[in-house]
C-alpha positions as CSV (number, residue, x, y, z in Angstrom):
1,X,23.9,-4.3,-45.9
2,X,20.3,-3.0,-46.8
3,X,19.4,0.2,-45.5
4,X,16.9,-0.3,-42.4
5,X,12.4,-0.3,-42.7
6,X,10.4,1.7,-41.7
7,X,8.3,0.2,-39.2
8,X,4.2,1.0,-38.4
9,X,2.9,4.1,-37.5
10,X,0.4,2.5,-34.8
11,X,0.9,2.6,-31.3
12,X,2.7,4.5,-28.2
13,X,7.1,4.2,-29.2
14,X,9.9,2.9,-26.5
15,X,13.3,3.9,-26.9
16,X,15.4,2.2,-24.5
17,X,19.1,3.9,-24.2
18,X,21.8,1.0,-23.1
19,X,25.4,1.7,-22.1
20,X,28.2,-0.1,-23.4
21,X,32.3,-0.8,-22.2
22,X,31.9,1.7,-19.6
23,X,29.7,3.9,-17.2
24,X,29.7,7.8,-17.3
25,X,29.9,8.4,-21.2
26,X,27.3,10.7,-21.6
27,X,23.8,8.4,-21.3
28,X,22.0,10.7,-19.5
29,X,22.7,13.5,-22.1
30,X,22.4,11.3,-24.9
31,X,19.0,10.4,-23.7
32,X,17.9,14.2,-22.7
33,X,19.3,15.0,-25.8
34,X,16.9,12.6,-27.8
35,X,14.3,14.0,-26.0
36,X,15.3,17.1,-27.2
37,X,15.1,16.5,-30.8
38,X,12.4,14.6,-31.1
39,X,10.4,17.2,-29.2
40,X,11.6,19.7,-31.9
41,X,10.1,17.6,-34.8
42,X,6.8,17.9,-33.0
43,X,6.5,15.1,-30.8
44,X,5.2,14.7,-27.2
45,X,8.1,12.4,-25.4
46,X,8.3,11.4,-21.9
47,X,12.2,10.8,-20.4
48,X,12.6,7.9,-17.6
49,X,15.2,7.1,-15.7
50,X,16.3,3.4,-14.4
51,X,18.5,3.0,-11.8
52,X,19.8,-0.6,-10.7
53,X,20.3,0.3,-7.1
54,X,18.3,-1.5,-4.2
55,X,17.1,2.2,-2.9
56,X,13.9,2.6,-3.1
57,X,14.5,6.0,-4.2
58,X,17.7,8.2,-4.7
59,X,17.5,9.8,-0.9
60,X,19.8,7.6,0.8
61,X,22.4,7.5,-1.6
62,X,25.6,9.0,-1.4
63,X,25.8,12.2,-2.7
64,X,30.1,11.7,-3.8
65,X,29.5,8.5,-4.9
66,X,26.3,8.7,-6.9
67,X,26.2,12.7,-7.3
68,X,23.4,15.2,-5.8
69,X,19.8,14.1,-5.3
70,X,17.1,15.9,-7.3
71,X,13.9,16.3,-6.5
72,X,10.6,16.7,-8.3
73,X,7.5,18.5,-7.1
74,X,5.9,15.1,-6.2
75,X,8.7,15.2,-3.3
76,X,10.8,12.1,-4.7
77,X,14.3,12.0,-4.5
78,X,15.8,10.6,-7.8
79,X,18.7,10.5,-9.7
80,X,20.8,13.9,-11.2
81,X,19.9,12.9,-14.5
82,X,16.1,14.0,-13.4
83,X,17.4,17.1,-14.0
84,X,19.1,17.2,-17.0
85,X,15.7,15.6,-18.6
86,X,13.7,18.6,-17.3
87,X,16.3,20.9,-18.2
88,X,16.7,19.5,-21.9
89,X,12.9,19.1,-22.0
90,X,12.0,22.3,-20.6
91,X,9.1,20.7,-18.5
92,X,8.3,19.1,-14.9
93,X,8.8,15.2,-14.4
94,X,6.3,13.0,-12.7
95,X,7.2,10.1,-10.4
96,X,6.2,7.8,-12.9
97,X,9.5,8.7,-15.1
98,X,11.6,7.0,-12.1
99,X,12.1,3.7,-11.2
100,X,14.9,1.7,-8.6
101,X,15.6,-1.8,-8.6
102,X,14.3,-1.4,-4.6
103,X,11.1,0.4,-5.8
104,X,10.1,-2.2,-8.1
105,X,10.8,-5.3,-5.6
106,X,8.8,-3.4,-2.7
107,X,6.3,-3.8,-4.9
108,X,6.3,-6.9,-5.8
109,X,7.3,-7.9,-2.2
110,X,4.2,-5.6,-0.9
111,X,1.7,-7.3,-3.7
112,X,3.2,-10.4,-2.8
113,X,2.3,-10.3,0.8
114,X,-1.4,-9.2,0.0
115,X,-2.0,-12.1,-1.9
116,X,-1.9,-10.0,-5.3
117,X,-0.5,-13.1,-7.2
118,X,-3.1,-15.6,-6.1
119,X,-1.1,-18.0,-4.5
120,X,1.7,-18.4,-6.9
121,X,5.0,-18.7,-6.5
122,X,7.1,-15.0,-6.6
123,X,9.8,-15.1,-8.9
124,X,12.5,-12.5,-10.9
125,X,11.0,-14.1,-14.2
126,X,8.3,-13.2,-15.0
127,X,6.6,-11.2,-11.8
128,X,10.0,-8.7,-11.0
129,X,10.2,-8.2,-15.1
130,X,7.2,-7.7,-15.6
131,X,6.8,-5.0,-12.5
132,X,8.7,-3.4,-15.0
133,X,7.4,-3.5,-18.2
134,X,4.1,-2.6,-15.9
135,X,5.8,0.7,-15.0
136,X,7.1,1.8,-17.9
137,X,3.5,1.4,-20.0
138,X,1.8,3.3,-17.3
139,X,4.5,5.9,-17.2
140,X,3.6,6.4,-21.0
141,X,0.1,6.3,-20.5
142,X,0.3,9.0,-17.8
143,X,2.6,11.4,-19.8
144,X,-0.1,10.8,-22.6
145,X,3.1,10.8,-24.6
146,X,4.0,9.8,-28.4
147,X,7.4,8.3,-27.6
148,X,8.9,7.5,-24.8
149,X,13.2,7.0,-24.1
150,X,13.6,5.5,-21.2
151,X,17.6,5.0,-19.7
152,X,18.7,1.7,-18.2
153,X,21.5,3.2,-15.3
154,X,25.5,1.6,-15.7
155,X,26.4,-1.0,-18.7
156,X,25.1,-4.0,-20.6
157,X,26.8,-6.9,-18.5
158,X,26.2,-5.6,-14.7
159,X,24.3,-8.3,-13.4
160,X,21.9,-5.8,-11.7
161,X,20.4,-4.6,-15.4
162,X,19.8,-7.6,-16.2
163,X,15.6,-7.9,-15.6
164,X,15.9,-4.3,-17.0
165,X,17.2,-5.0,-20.5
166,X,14.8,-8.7,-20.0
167,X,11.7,-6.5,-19.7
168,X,13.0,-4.0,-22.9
169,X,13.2,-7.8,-24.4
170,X,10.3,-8.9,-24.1
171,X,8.6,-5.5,-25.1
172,X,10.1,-5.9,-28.2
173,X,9.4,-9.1,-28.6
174,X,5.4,-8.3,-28.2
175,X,5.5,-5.0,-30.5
176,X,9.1,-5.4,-32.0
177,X,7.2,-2.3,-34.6
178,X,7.3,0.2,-31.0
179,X,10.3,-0.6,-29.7
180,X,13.8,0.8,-30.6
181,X,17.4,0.0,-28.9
182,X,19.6,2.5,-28.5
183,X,23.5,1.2,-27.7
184,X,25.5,4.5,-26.2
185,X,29.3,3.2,-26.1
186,X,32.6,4.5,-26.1
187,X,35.5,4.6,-28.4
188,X,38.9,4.7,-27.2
189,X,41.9,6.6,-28.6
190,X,44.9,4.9,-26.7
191,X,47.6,7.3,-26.5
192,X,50.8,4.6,-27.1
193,X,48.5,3.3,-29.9
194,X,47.4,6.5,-31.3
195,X,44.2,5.1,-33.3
196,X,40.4,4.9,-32.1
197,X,39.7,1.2,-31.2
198,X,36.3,-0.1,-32.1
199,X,36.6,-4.0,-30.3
200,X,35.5,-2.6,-27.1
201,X,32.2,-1.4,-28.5
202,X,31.7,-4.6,-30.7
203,X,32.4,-6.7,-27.8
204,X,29.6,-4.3,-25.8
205,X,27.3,-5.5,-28.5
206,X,28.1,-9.2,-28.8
207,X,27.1,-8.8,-25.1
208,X,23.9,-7.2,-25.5
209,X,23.1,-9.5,-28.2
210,X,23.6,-12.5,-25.5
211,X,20.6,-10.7,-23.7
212,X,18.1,-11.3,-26.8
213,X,18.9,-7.8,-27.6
214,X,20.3,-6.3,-31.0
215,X,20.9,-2.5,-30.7
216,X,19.2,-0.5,-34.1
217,X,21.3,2.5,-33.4
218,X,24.6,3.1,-31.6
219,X,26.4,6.2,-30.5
220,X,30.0,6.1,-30.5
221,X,31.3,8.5,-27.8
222,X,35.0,9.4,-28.0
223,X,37.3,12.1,-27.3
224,X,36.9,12.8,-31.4
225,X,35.1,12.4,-34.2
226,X,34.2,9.1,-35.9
227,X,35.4,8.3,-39.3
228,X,34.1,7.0,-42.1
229,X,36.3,3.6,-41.4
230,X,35.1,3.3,-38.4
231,X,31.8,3.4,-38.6
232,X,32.6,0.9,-41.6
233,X,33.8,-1.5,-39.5
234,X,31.4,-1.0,-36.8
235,X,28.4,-1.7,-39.4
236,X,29.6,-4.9,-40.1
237,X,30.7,-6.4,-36.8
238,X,28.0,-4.9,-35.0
239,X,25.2,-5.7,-37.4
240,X,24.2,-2.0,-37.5
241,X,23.7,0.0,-40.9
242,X,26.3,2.7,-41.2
243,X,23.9,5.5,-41.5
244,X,22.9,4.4,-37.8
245,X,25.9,4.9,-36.3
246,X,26.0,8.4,-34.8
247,X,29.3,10.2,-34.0
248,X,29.5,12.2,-30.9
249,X,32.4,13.7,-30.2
250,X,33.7,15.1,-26.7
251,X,32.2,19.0,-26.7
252,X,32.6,22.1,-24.8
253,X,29.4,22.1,-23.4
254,X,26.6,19.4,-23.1
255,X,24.4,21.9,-24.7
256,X,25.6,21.1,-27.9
257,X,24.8,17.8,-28.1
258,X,21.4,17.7,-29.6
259,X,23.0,19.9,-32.7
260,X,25.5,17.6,-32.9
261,X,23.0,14.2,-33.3
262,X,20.7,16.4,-36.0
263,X,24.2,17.0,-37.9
264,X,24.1,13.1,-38.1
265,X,19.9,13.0,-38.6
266,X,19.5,11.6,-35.8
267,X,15.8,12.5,-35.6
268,X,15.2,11.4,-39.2
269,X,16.7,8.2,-38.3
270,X,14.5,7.7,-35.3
271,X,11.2,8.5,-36.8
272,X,12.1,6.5,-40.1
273,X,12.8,3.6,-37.3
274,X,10.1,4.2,-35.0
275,X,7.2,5.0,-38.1
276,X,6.5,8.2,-36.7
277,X,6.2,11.3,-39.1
278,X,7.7,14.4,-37.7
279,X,5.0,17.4,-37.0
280,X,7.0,20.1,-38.7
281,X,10.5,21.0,-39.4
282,X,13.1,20.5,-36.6
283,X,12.6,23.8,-34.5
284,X,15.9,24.6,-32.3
285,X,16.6,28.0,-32.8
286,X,15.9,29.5,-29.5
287,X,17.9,25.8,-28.5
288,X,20.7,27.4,-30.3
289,X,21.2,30.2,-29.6
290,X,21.3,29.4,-25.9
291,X,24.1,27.2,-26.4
292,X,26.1,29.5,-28.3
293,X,26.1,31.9,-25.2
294,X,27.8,29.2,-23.3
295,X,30.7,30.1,-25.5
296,X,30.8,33.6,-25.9
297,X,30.5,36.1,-22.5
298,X,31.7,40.0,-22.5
299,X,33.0,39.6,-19.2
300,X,33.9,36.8,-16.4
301,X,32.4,36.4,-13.2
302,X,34.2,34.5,-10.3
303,X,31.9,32.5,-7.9
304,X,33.4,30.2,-5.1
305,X,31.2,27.2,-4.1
306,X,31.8,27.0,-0.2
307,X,30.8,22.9,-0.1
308,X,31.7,20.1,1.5
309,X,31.1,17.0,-1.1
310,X,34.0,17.2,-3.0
311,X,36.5,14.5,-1.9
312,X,36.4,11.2,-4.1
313,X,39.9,10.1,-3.2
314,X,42.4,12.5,-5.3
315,X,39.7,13.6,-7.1
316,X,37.3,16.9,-7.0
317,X,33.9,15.5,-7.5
318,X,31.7,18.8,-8.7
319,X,28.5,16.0,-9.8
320,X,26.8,16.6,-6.0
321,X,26.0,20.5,-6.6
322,X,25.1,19.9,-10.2
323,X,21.8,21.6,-10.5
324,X,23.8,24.7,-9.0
325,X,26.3,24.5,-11.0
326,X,23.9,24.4,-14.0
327,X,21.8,27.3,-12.4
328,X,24.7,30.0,-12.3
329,X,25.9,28.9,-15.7
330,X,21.7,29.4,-17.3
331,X,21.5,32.8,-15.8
332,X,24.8,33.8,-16.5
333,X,24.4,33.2,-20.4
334,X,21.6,35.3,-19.9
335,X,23.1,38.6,-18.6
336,X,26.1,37.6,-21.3
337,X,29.0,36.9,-18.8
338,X,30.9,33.8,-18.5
339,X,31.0,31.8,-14.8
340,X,34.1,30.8,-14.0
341,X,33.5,28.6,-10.7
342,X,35.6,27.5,-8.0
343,X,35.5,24.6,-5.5
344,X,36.3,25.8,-2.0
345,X,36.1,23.0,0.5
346,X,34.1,24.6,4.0
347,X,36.9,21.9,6.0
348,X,39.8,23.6,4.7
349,X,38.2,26.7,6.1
350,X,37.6,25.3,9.2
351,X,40.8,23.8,9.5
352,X,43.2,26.8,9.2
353,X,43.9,25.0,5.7
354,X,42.9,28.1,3.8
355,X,42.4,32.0,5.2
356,X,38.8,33.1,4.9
357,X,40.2,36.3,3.6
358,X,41.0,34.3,0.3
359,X,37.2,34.9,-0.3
360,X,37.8,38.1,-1.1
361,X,39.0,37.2,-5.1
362,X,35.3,36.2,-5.8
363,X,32.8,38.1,-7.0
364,X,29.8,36.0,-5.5
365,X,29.8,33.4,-3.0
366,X,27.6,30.2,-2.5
367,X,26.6,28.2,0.2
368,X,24.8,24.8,-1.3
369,X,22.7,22.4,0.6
370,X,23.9,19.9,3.0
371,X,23.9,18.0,6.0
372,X,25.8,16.8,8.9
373,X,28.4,19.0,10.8
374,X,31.3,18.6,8.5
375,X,33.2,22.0,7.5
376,X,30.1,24.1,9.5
377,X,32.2,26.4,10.5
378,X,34.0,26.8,8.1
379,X,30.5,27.7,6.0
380,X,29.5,30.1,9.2
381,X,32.8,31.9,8.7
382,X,32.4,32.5,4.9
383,X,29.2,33.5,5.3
384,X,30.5,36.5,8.3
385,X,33.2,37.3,5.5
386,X,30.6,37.9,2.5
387,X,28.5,39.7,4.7
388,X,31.1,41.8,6.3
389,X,32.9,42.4,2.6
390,X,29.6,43.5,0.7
391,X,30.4,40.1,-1.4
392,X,27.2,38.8,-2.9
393,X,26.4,35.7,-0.9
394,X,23.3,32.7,-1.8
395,X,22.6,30.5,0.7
396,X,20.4,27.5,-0.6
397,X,19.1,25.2,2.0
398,X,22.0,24.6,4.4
399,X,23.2,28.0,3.1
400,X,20.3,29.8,4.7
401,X,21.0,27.8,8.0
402,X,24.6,29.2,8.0
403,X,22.9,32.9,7.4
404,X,21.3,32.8,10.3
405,X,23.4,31.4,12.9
406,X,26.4,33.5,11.7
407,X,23.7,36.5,12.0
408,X,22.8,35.3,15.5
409,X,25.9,34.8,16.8
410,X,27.6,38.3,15.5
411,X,25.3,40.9,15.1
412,X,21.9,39.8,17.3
413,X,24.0,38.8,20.5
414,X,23.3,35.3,20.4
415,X,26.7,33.7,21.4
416,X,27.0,30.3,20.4
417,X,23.9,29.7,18.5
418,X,23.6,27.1,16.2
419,X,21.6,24.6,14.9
420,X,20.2,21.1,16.9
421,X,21.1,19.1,14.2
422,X,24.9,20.1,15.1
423,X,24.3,20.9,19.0
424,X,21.2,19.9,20.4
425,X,22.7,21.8,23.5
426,X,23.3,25.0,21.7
427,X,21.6,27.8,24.6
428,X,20.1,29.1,21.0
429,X,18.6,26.5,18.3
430,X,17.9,29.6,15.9
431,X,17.4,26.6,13.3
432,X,15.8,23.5,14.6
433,X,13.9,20.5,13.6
434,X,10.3,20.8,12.0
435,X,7.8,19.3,15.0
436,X,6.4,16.6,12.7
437,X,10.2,15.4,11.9
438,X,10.9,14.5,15.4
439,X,8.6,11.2,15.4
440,X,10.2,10.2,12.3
441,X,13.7,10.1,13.4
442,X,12.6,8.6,16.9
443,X,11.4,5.8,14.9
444,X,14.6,5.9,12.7
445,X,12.0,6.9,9.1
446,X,14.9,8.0,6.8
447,X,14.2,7.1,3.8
448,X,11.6,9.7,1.8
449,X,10.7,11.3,5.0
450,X,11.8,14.7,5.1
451,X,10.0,17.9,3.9
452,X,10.4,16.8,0.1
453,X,9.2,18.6,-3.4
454,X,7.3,21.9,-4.0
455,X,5.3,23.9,-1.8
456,X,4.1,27.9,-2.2
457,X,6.1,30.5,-0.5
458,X,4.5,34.5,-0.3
459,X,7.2,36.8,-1.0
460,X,7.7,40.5,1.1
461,X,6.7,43.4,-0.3
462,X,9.9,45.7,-1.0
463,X,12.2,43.3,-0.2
464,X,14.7,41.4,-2.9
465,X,13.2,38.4,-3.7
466,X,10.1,40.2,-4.5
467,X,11.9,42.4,-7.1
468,X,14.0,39.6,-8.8
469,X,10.4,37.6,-9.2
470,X,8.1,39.8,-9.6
471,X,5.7,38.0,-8.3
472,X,4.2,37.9,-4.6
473,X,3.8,34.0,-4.5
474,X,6.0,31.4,-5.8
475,X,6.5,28.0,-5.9
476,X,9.7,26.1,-5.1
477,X,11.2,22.4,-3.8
478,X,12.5,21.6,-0.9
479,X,14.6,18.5,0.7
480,X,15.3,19.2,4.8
481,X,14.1,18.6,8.1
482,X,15.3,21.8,9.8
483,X,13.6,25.1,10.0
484,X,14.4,28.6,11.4
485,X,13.0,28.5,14.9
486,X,10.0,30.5,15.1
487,X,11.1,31.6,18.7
488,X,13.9,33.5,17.3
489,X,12.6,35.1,14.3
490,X,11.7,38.7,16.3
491,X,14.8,39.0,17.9
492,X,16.8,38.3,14.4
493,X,14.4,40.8,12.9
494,X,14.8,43.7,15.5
495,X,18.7,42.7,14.9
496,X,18.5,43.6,11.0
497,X,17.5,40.7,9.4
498,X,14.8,40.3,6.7
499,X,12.4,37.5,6.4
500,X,11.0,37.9,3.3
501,X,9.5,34.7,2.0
502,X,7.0,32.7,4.4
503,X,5.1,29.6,4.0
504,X,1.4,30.6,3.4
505,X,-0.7,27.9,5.1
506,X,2.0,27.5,7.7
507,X,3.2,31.5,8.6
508,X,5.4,30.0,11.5
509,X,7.5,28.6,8.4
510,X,10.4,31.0,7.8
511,X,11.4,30.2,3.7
512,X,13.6,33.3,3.0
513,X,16.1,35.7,4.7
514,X,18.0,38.9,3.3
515,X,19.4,41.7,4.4
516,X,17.7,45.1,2.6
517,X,20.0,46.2,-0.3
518,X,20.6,49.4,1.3
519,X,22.4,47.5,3.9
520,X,24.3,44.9,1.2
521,X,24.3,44.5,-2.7
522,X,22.9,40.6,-2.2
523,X,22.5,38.5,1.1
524,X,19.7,35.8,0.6
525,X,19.4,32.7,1.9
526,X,16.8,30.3,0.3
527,X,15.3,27.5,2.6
528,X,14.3,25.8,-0.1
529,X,16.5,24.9,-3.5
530,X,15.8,27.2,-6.3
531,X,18.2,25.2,-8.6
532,X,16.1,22.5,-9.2
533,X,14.0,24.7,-11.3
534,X,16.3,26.8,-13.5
535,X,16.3,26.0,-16.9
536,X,18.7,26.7,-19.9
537,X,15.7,28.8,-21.4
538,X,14.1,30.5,-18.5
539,X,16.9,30.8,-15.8
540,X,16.1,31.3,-12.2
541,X,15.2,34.5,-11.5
542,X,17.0,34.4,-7.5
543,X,20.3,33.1,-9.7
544,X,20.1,35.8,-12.2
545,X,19.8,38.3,-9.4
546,X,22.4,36.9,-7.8
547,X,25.1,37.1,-11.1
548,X,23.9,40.5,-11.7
549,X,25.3,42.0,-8.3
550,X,28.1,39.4,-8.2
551,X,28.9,41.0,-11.8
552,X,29.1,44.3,-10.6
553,X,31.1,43.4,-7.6
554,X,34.0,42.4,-10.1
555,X,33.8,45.9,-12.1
């Protein structure tokens, strides 16, 4: 088989990452990780995100069936693998870099019923496609990008994708020279059979070939390496030269995956492909050496994750706190210790299930963000036994609600208080809904409507989270619709507690509570999510805070 052209040099690049023979094999990594590399060579890429789903944005979904929502500065809601682009990339997303099936119909729909299509007749082919192909040109155009490597959500075959991988057709088809498939499949290693089984994969191909669609790269995920044979035998079923099948191995930690596709050349390969010429030697030291701290660590620290979006049938689903998850693991690299994290279900707290007490073998406990009135009290009651037990304690979102009730109720002589999202009868609604929120739910406005992406917050003087910034004004996202109520604030004040972190245009806005260090080694409770902003090179400083007392706690 000759070896594969070069193409031209001319015009903005698309990489399109497809899945084949099965869902959750690594695409979103593979594609972060792409960015990575080719970002190391020099070039300016922009990361999207297609998802197939009829939601206009990520919001509504399910947070154990589709994993946590993550949100960008803009305020949308997308998908978790948001993250892990912004992480990999090291750099904020713009709307642009999302797109749902429902966003590009209400679109269309919207146009449609404005007359934007003179008249004509509406259909999937060409308007919804081409809605599409729209998007992803002005996404490019807005990132002012070289190249960008954009993921189509699920597998080549699900009948959703299919004006997805039409539009990434036709793309080609009009610039074939700027447009590049990649196929990410997997390779399994039956254990009766004992050998790794390539039909799957060529079958994935034959599939996406019945699309128009021949991949020019694929990567063969499996639980090991691939061999020689098999990417032999891939080459010629698949139609794919050799050197273009990229191995990629099962690994310890994601973080080594972009080290693992340059051991293959991957970058070569693409900017061979793609025409582009590489600005300089591939530069991931500092890459590097972050991800060899995620095996190494002088000492362990234990941190219990007091959730309640775990259950998936028999199965612990950790995918809906995975920007927290991510967060304690960044800064703990840092301050050289390795996280070992527990799931501690706030029902089985609640329930009798488990003692409270049982807290005590953690060295930090955190209280994620959430909704609804499942496993509250078994969240109040861990958040009374960290407090009690000078055990580090981070309450993000929901977590800070907890804070203060459990405050409220037990040490400012407020029996009963809780939040009107839980009891709207409560004799003290110490959290309660924001004022404009009320119209929205009256009106039943869900969807995109809460207080969503980044706004400033001005940090106390003397107080915690001033130290661990070092800053006096910050600015963090946020996804709620409840507050601390303003009417409480002085009599939770004169009963300890520490508001350090308000909202500057709106000073009623309580963003941050803690209790001094003098009085506990680390009690803060975040209104908004600091997660979504911790990266693998510049962890968040709140998180690192947080591991440095919890580290000292287990000593």
């Amino acid at each position: 088989m000759p070896a594969p052209r070069a193409r031209k040099k001319d015009g903005h690049k698309y990489i399109f990452v497809i899945g084949g023979v099965m869902s959750a094999v690594g695409k979103g990594i593979a594609t972060a990780s792409i960015g990575k590399i080719l970002s190391a060579r020099g070039l300016l890429v922009n990361l999207v995100k297609i998802d197939p789903y009829l939601n206009v944005d990520a919001g509504t979904m399910n947070p154990i069936e589709h994993g946590e929502v993550f949100v960008l500065d803009s305020g949308l809601e997308t998908d978790q693998d948001m993250g892990n682009y912004e992480r990999f990339l090291d750099r904020d997303l713009g709307p642009e870099d999302y797109m749902t099936s429902g966003m590009v119909y209400k679109s269309v729909i919207e146009r449609e019923r404005n007359l934007g299509y003179d008249g004509k007749c509406v259909e999937a082919i060409p308007h919804v496609r081409d809605e599409i192909m729209d998007r992803l040109k002005r996404a490019a155009k807005l990132s002012k990008s070289d190249v960008s490597v954009i993921e189509i959500g699920g597998t080549v075959g699900d009948f959703q994708n299919a004006l997805f991988i039409d539009a990434a057709r036709v793309m080609h088809l009009e610039r074939p020279e700027n447009v590049l498939f990649v196929m990410v499949s997997y390779l399994p290693i039956p254990g009766t059979v004992g050998e790794m089984k390539t039909k799957p994969t060529q079958n994935a191909v034959r599939m996406l070939n019945s699309y128009g669609v021949q991949p020019d790269i694929i990567i063969a995920r499996s639980r090991m390496p691939l061999d020689h044979k098999r990417k032999e035998k891939l080459a010629i079923s698949c139609n794919v030269h050799a050197d273009n099948i990229i191995s990629a191995p099962d690994v310890d930690s994601i973080y080594d995956v972009p080290s693992n596709f340059e051991r293959d050349r991957l970058s070569d390969i693409l900017l061979k492909a793609l025409g582009k010429r590489a600005r300089g030697e591939s530069d991931l030291n500092e890459w590097k050496k972050f991800a060899e701290h995620a095996h190494n660590g002088r000492d362990v620290v234990n941190i219990g994750i007091v959730g309640k979006y775990f259950d998936t049938g028999d199965f612990v689903l950790s995918d809906a706190y995975l920007s927290v998850i991510e967060a304690i693991k960044f800064s703990s690299y840092e301050l050289g210790v390795k996280p070992k994290i527990a799931w501690i279900n706030a029902k089985d707290i609640q329930n009798g299930k488990m003692s409270v007490s049982e807290l005590s073998q953690y060295d930090g406990i955190i209280v994620p963000g959430g909704f609804g009135e499942t496993g509250i009290e078994g969240k109040i009651q861990a958040a009374k036994f960290a407090r009690e037990n000078n055990i580090p304690y981070f309450g993000l979102c929901y977590g800070l609600h907890m804070l203060v009730i459990e405050y409220a109720r037990h040490k400012a002589g407020m029996e009963n208080a809780n939040t009107t999202e839980i009891n709207p009868n409560t004799p003290y609604p110490v959290i309660d809904i924001l004022p404009e929120q009320k119209e929205k739910l009256a009106r039943s406005d869900y969807g995109g409507s809460m207080r969503l992406g980044a706004y400033p917050c001005l940090l106390k003087e003397g107080s915690v989270v001033r130290e661990a910034y070092g800053v006096k004004e910050v600015s963090e996202r946020h996804r709620h619709r409840y507050e601390i109520n303003p009417e409480y604030v002085e009599k939770l004040e004169k009963a300890g507690l520490v508001f350090s972190g308000v909202s500057p245009d709106r000073s009623y806005l309580m963003e941050i509570a803690e209790l001094p260090k003098n009085v506990h080694p680390f009690y803060v409770g975040t209104q908004y999510h600091p997660e979504l902003r911790a990266r693998p090179l510049t962890p968040h400083p709140l998180f690192t805070a947080f591991i440095k007392a919890a580290s000292k706690k287990g000593k």
